[in-house]
N, C-alpha and C positions, 0 to 999 in steps of 0.2 A: 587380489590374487585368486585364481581360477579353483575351485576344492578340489581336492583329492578323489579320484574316481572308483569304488569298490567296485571289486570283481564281482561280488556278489548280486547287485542290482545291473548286470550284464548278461542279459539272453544268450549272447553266443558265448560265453565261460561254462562256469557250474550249472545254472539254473537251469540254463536252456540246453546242456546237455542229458540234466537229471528230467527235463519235460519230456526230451526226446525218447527216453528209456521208457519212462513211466505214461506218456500217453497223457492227454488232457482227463480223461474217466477215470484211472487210478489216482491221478492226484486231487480231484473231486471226492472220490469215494475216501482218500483216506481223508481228505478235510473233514467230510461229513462226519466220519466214524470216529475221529479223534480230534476233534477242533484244533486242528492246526497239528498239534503236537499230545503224547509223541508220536513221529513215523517210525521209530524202532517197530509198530506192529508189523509192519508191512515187511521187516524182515530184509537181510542180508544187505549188499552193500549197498543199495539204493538209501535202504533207512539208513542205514551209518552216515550216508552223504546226507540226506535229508536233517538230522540232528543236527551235523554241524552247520548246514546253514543257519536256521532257523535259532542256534547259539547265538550266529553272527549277527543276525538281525539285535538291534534296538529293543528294548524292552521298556522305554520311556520315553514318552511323548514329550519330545523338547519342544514348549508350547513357545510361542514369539504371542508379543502383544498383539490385539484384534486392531486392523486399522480404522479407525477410527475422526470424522473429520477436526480441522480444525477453527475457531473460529477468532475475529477481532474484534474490539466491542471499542465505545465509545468510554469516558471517563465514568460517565454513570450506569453502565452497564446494558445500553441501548447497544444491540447486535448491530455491528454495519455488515459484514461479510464474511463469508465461510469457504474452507479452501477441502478438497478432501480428492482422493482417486477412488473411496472406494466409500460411496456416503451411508453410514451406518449408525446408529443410537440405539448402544447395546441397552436395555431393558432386565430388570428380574422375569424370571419365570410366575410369578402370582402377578407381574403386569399385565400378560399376553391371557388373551381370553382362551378356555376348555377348546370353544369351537377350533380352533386354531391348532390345538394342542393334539385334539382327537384328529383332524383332518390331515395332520401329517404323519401318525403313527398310524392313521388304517392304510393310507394308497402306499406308505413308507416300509413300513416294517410295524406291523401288527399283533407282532411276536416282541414286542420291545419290551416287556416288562420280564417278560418269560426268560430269554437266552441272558448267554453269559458275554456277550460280545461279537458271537459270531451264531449266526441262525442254523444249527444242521439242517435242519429239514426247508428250511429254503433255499441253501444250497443243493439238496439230494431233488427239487421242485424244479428249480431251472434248471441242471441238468438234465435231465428228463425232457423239458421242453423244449430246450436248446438242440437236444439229440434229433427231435423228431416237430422242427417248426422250423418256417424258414426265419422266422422272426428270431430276436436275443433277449434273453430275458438274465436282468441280474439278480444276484442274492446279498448285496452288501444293508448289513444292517445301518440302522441312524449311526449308531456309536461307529461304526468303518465310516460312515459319509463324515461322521465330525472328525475323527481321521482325517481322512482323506483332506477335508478342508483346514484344519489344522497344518496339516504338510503344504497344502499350498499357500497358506498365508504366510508359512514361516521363509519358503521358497521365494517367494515377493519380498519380505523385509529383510533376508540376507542375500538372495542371489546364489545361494546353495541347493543343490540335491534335485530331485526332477521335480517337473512340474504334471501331475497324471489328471487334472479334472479334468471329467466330461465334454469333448468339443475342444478340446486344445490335445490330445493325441491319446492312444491308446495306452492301455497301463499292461506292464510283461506281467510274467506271474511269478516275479518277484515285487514286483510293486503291489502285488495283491497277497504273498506272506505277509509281506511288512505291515502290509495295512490289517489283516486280520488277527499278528500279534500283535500289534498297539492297541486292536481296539479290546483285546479281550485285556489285557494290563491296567488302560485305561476303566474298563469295567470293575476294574482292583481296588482303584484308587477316588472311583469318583460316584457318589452314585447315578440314580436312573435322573432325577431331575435336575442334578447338576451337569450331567451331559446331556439332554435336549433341551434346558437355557442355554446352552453353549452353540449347540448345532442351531437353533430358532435364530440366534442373532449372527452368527456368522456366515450363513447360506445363502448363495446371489439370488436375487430375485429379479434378474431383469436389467439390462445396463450396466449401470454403477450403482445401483441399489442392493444394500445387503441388510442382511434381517429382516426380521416380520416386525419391530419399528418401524426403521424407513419406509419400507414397501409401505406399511399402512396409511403412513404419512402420505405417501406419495400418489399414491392410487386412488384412495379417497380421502383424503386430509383428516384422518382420525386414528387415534393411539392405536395400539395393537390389541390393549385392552376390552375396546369396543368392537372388534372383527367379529360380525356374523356370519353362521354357517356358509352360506353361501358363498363370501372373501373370503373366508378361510381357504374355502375349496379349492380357491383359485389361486391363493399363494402356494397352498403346498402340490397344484398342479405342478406350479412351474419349476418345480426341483428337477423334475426329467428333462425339460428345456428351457431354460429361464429367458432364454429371446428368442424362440422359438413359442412356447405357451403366453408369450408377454402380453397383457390384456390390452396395453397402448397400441401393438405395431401389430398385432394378429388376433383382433379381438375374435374370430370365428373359431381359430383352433384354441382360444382360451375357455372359451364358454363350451366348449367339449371336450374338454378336458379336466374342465370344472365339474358337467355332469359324470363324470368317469368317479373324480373323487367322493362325489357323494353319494353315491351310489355302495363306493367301499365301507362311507360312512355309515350308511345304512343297515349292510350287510352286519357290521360291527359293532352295531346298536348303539351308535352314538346320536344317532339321532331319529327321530320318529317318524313312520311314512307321512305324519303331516307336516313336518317340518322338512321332509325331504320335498316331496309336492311343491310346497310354498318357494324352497330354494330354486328347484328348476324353473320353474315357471319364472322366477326375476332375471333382470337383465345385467349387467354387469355393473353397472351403474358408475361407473368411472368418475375422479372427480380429480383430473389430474393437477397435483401441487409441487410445480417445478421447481426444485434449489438450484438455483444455476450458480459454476462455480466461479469465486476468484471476486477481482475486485470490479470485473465489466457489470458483475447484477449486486454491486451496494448498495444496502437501502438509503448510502447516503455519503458522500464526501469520496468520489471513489479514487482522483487524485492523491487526495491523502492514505486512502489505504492502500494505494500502488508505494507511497512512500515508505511505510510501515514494512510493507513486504519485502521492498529491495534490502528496506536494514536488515530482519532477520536473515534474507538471504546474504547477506555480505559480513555478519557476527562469525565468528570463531563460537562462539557460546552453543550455537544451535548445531554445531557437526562442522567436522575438519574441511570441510568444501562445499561449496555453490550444490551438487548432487547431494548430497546427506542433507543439507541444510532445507532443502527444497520435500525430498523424503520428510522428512521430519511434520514439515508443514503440510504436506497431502495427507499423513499418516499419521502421524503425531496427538491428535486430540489436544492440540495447542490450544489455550485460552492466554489471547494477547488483551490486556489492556491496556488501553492510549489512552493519550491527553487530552484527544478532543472534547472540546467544549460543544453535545450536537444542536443546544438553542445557538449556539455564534455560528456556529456551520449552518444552519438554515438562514439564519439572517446573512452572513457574507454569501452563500448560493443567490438567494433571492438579490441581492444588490447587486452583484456581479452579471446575475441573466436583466434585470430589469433596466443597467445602465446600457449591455451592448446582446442584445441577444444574440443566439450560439448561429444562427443562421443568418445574420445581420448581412446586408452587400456590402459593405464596407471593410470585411474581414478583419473588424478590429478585435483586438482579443482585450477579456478585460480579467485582474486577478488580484483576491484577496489574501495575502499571508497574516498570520497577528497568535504573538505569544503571548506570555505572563512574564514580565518585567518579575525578577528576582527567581525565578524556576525554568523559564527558557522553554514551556510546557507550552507547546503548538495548541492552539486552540482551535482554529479553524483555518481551511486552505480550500479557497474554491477557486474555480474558474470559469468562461462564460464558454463550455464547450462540450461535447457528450463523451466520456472513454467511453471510448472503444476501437478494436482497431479497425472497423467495417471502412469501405470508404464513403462518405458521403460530406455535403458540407456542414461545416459544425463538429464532426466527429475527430477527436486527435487521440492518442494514447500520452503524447509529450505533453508532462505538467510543467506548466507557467512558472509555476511558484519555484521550484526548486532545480541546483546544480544538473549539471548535467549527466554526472555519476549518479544522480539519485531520479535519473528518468526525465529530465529538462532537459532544456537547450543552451546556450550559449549566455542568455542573461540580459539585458536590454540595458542602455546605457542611464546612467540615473541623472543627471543633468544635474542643476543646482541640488539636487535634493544631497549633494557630496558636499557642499558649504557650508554647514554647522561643524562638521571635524576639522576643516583646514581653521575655521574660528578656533573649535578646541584645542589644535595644536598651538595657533596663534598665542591664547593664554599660556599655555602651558610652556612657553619660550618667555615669560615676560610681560605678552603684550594685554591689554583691555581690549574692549569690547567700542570702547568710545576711542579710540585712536584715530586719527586722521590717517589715511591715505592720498595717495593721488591716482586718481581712476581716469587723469586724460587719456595717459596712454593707451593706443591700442595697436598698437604697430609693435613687433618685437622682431628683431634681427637673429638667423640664426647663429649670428657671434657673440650674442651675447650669453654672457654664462650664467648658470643657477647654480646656487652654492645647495650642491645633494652631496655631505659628507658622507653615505652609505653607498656610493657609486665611487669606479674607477676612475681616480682621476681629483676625485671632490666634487665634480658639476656636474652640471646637464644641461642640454642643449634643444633647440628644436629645429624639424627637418626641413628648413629652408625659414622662408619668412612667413611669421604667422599674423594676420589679420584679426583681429576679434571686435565684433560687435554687442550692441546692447539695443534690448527692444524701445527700455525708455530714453524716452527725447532727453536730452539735458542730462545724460548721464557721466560724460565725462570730464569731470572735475573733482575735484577736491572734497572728502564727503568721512565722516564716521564708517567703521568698519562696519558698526550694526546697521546702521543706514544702506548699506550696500547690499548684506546679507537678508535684510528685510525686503530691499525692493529686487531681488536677484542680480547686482549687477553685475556682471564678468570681468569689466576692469579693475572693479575694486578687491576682487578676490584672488584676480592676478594680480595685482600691484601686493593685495597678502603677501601673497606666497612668495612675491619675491626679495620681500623682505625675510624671507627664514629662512631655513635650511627645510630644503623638500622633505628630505630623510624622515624628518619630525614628525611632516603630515602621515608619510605612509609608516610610521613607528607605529600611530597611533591607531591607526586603519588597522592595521594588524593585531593589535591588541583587543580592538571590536570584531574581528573575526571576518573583517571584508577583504573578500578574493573573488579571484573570477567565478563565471558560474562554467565556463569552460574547462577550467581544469583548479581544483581546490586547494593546487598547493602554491598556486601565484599570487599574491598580494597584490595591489597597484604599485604599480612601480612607478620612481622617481625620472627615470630615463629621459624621460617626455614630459614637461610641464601642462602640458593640457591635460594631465589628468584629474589637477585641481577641476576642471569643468565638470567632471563624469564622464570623462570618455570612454571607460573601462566597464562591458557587461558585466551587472549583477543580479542573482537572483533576488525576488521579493521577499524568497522567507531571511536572505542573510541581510536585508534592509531593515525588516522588520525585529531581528533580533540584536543590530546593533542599535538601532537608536532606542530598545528596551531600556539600553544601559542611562541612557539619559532620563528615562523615567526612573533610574531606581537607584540615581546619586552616582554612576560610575563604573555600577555593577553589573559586568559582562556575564550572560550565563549563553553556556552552545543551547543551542533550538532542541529539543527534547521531544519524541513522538510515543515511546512506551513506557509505561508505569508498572507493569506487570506480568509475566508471563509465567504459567504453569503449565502442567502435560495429565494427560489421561489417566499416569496412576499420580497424580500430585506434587509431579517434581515440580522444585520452584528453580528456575533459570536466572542467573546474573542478568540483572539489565542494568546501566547507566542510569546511577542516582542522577540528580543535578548538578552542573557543574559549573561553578560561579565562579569569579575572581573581581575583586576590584582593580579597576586598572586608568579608570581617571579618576584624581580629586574632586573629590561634590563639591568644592567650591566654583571650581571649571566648568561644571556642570551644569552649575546653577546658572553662571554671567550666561554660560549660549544659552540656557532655557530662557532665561531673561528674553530672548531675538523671537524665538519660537514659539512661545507661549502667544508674543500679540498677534504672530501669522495664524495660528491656528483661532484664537478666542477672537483676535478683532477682525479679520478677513473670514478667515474662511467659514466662521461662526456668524459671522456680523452682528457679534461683541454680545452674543447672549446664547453663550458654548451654556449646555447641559451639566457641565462640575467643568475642572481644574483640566485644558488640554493644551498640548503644545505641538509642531511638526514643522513640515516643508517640503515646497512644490520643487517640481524637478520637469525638464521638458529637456529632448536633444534635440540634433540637428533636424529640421526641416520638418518640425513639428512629431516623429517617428515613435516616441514612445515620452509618457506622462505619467508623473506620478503625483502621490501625495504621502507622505510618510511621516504619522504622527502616534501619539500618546497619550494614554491618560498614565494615573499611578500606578493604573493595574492593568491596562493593555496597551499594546505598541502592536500598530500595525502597520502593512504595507499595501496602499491601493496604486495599481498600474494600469494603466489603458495604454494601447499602442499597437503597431504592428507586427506580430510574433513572429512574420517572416523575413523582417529584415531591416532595411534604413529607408524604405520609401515612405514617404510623412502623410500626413492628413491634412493638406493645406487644399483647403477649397474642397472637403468634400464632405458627403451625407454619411451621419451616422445614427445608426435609429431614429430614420426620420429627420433629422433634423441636418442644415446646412450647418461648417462650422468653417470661416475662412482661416481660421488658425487654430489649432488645439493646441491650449497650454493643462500643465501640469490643473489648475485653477476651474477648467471647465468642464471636465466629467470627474476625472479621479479625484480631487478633493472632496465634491459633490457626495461621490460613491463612498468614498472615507467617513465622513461627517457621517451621512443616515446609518453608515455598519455600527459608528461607534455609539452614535445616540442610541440605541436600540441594545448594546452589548455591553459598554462599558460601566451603567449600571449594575451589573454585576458581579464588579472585581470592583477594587480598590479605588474611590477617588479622591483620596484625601488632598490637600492641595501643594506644590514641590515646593522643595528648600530651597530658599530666598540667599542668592549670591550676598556674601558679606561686604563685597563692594559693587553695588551695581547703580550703573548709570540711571536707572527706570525710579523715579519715585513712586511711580503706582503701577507696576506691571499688569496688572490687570485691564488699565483703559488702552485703547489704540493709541497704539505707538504715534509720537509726535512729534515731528523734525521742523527745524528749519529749514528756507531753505539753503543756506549752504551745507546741509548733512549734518548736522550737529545734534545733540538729543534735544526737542525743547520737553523741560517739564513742566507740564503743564498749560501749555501756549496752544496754538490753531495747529488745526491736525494739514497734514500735506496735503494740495489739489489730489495727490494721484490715490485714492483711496483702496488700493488693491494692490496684495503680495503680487511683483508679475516677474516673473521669471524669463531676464532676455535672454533672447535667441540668436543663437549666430553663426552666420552664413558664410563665412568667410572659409574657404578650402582650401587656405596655404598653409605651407607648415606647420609644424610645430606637433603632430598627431602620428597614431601611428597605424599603419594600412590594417586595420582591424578587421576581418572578412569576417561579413554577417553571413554565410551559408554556410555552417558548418555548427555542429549542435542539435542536431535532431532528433536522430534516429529516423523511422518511416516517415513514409505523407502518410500520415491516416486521415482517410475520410475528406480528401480535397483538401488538407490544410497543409502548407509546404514547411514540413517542420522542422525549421532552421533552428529553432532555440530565440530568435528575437535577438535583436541587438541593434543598434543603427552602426554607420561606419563610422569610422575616425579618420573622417577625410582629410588626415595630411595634416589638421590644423590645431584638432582638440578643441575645434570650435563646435563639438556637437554636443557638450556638454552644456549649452546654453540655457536657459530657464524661460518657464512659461510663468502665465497670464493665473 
């Protein structure tokens, strides 16, 4: 709502009719002669009227807080990035060096210790010259400039009253009562070095630099403390033009106007003709230390701090709307602390640029998400690609890792890596681990019906006739559920499912926290039977934090990015503790860790894992997007390679260098999985997971060992086919649903078509198939 307008700070009302009476010299001379007040000297109605404005005016500086930047740090206190409109680091007055101190009260106001808030006789001075120069000279003391900037900071954080600095319009001469009784009030109440520590830090210096901190900072990369004569001279130059004397963008009228200052200083014996000498004679010596702002110049994980920032901007806790809450963070002096881990963040950057670099010709995107199992505390989130919004290749602002509300895309389809929950619902109906199936089938008609009790009707159907294939030869037949789960197969996970009620699978899906990355409030739905394959985009970080819960017996916690947040004078702000629930049986937990433990420790490990890990490869249609999504006790992570623009595959083509005629889940992103976790997962928890109370495995620990009709053998000759492989299939008849991968981006930044990633769901829910 707009303030209320007084008459009073209105030229054409009172003020500017009592100007008109009185002339610009009568209201000078009685400033002079009576500081401000009373004008009763001046006699009859003019003073009468004079009094009562001058009532009217304020007699208390309603100070607003100084703005002040804000910054977010890592778990241990490693700064990633700083946000601010106006970049300032307020300092004490025994911080700031004499020279600095002396340099802006001789070219400033010289008289600063002597007056009471208002200078007469610099006022009665520039009158005088004003009268009789073409030039303008002003009389506002320090304490009217700390005014003066006071009013304007308060104008910025409320959007109230005028705004009169220097270069943004002229001030009435009611803006100039106001300001000369606030400063003489102020004079009341504060003393001389509490008001120029005040005026030192809040006075622009140039840009978006305020105070003689920053500036020092900035100019030449040293506290304010250490400002020699000479930088002195040149900061408190630029109070008359702060980007006009700027030493960066005008260094000629800086360095003369710097000799002007010292000169004052001279005169003022603040400094000696030999230290004046010495001053002039140097050069400016610049040594400029850019803070660039936001999350485009983090010194590290700037994905993740794009994440961080949409949360506070989308909290009720930080201000009633998207504007206040973004205020708050330019101005605020927010200190945010996150969860990240920044050794996991440099090792998952490094693995992520090392498996697909950010300018690779193959345009494949590569991305690491990975929590803490039992806190939901994001650890690290890279990607292989540079924020920023410039356009070039490699460059995106759209992160990989997360929904599309939190600055993602659409979600990429996770293939097999969705077959350990359809197993965990399977237990959780009844069934084991060791069950026979029959995986001939691969033909489904769409009459036939799925028993989906949470759908109209009871079932579900698919849209025409659906075809599904598997990569390994000899796959359809008669085989163990974990046998099928081990080697990816598609039939056997369809013949699951179709022995349960759908509803179950996605009961459970929901209870893990898996939904689109397109819109967060859809679950996978039962509609469509091919969603058992993955045909449904997800983001990596909600990969990564539901199969946490199988690292930690059951225990779903939501993905967690802040630990702490405070403000400039020390308020502590509500964040989101952790937020856990059990939601599957650790016995359930245990039989599928049982399947996942030998894909992770005897495949993808090849049987000599680093401590206790368990996961699962995932590949869609036509090779498009690959994951691997695994665990220790203390991290669960999500590795993805694929293509972020959509459903076109990597069959037959170069990726860093290298030829690949198929890309499964198995040949980069496991890879990339493996070195993050060898290298991180020593640092959390490895203790080794609880052992199912009835499991098929006598020694979980060796490579899984089947017959060949699919049966477990224990103990007996391992299978010819020695690798987790995740089939593939091709088949693009019904059963799926027209999934449109262009849609989820946001911008192209930087040549990357930022669809958000997903493959399509051609028709069949055959693109949930599994790689190699």
């Amino acid at each position: 709502m707009a303030s209320r307008k007084s008459p009073l700070f209105d030229t054409a009302t009172t003020v500017g009719k009592i100007m008109s009476f009185l002339g610009v010299s009568a209201l000078c001379g009685l400033l002079a002669a009576g500081l401000i007040f009373p004008l009763a000297a001046s006699g009859g109605a003019a003073a009468a009227a004079g009094t009562d404005i001058l009532e009217d005016i304020p007699a208390e500086l309603a100070e607003e807080p100084l703005s002040v930047p804000s910054y977010i740090y890592a778990s241990d206190g490693t700064e990633l990035a700083t946000f601010y409109a106006e970049n300032r680091q307020p300092v004490a007055l025994e911080d700031i060096s004499q020279e600095m101190i002396d340099a802006i009260i001789a070219i400033e106001d010289e008289r600063f210790y002597q007056h009471g808030g208002v200078d007469a006789r610099g006022l009665s001075r520039a009158l005088v010259h004003n009268a009789t120069s073409d030039t303008q000279q002003g009389a506002s003391t320090l304490t009217q400039q700390y005014v003066n900037n006071m009013l304007i900071n308060a104008v910025v954080l409320t959007g109230e009253g005028r705004l009169t600095i220097s270069g943004t319009g002229q001030k009435t001469y009611a803006d100039k009562l106001r300001e000369m009784k606030l400063a003489v009030a102020v004079e009341q109440e504060m003393t001389k070095d509490e008001i120029l520590e005040g005026y030192l830090n809040i006075v622009l210096l140039g840009g978006r630099t305020y105070g003689v901190e920053a500036a020092a900072q900035y100019y030449w990369g040293i506290p304010a403390s250490e400002l020699n004569a000479a930088q002195s001279a040149v900061l408190a130059g630029m109070v008359q033009s702060p980007n006009g004397y700027n030493p960066e963008v005008n260094p000629e009228a800086s360095q003369g106007r710097r000799d002007v200052v010292l000169g004052a200083m001279l005169d003022e014996g603040a400094i000696s003709q030999e230290e004046y000498d010495e001053a002039i004679a140097s050069d400016l010596g610049l040594e400029i230390n850019r803070e660039e702002v936001g999350c485009v110049s983090a010194s590290m994980a700037p994905y993740f701090c794009d994440y961080v920032r949409r949360e506070i901007l989308a909290s009720d806790t930080f201000g009633p709307d998207e504007a206040a809450r973004e205020e708050l963070l330019d101005r605020g002096g927010l200190r945010i602390t996150t969860t990240l881990d920044p050794d996991a963040q440099t090792v998952a950057q490094d693995q992520v640029d090392e498996t697909v670099p950010a300018t690779d010709g193959s345009g494949a995107g590569a991305a690491i998400s990975s929590v803490e199992p039992g806190t939901g505390n994001i650890i690290a989130m890279a990607q292989n690609r540079v924020y920023t919004p410039e356009q070039g290749d490699g460059n995106t602002t759209l992160n990989y890792n997360v929904d599309q509300e939190d600055g993602g895309g659409i979600g990429f389809q996770p293939g097999s890596s969705l077959k350990p929950f359809v197993v965990a619902a399977h237990i959780e109906e009844g069934g084991a681990t060791d069950d026979v199936v029959d995986a001939s089938g691969d033909e489904w008609a769409d009459t036939e019906r799925w028993e989906a009790s949470c759908l109209d009707g009871g079932f579900a159907r698919t849209d025409g006739e659906w075809n599904v294939e598997n990569v390994e030869e000899d796959s359809n037949r008669r085989m163990t559920i974990d046998y099928g789960v081990y080697f990816s197969v598609n039939t056997a996970t369809i013949a699951t499912a179709a022995d349960m009620d759908l509803c179950a699978i996605t009961d459970l899906t929901d209870r893990l926290g898996i939904h689109r990355a397109s819109d967060t409030s859809l679950g996978l739905s039962p509609q469509n039977p091919s969603f058992v394959l993955g045909t449904d985009e997800i983001a990596p970080l909600t990969q990564a934090a539901a199969y946490a819960a199988f690292a930690d017996d059951g225990n779903f916690c939501e993905p967690r990015a802040i630990l702490e947040v405070t403000d400039a004078r020390g308020n502590d702000y509500d964040v989101p503790e952790a937020n856990c629930e059990q939601v599957i049986d650790e016995d359930v937990v245990a039989q599928v860790n049982d399947i996942t433990i030998n894909i992770a420790e005897g495949t993808i490990a090849a049987g000599n894992p680093p401590f206790p890990m368990a996961g699962k490869t995932g590949t869609s249609e036509d090779y498009a997007q690959t994951w691997f999504v695994g665990f220790s006790s203390g991290v669960s992570t999500a590795s993805w390679v694929g293509n972020p623009e959509g459903s076109t595959g990597y069959r037959d083509r170069v990726i860093n260098g290298e030829r690949y005629e198929e890309l499964f889940g198995s040949t980069l992103a496991a890879p990339m999985w493996l070195a993050y976790m060898e290298q991180v997962g020593g640092d959390y928890d490895t203790s080794d997971f609880r052992e199912a109370d009835d499991s098929p495995f006598d020694d979980r620990r060796d490579r899984a060992r089947y017959r060949d009709g699919g049966t477990v053998s224990r103990g007996g000759d391992s299978s010819e086919n020695e690798s987790d492989e995740d089939s593939e299939n091709d088949s693009n008849n019904g059963g799926g649903n027209n999934s449109n991968n262009n849609g989820g981006g946001g911008n192209n930044n930087g040549g990357n078509s930022n669809n958000g990633g997903g493959g399509n769901n051609n028709n069949g829910g055959n693109n949930g198939g599994d790689d190699n």
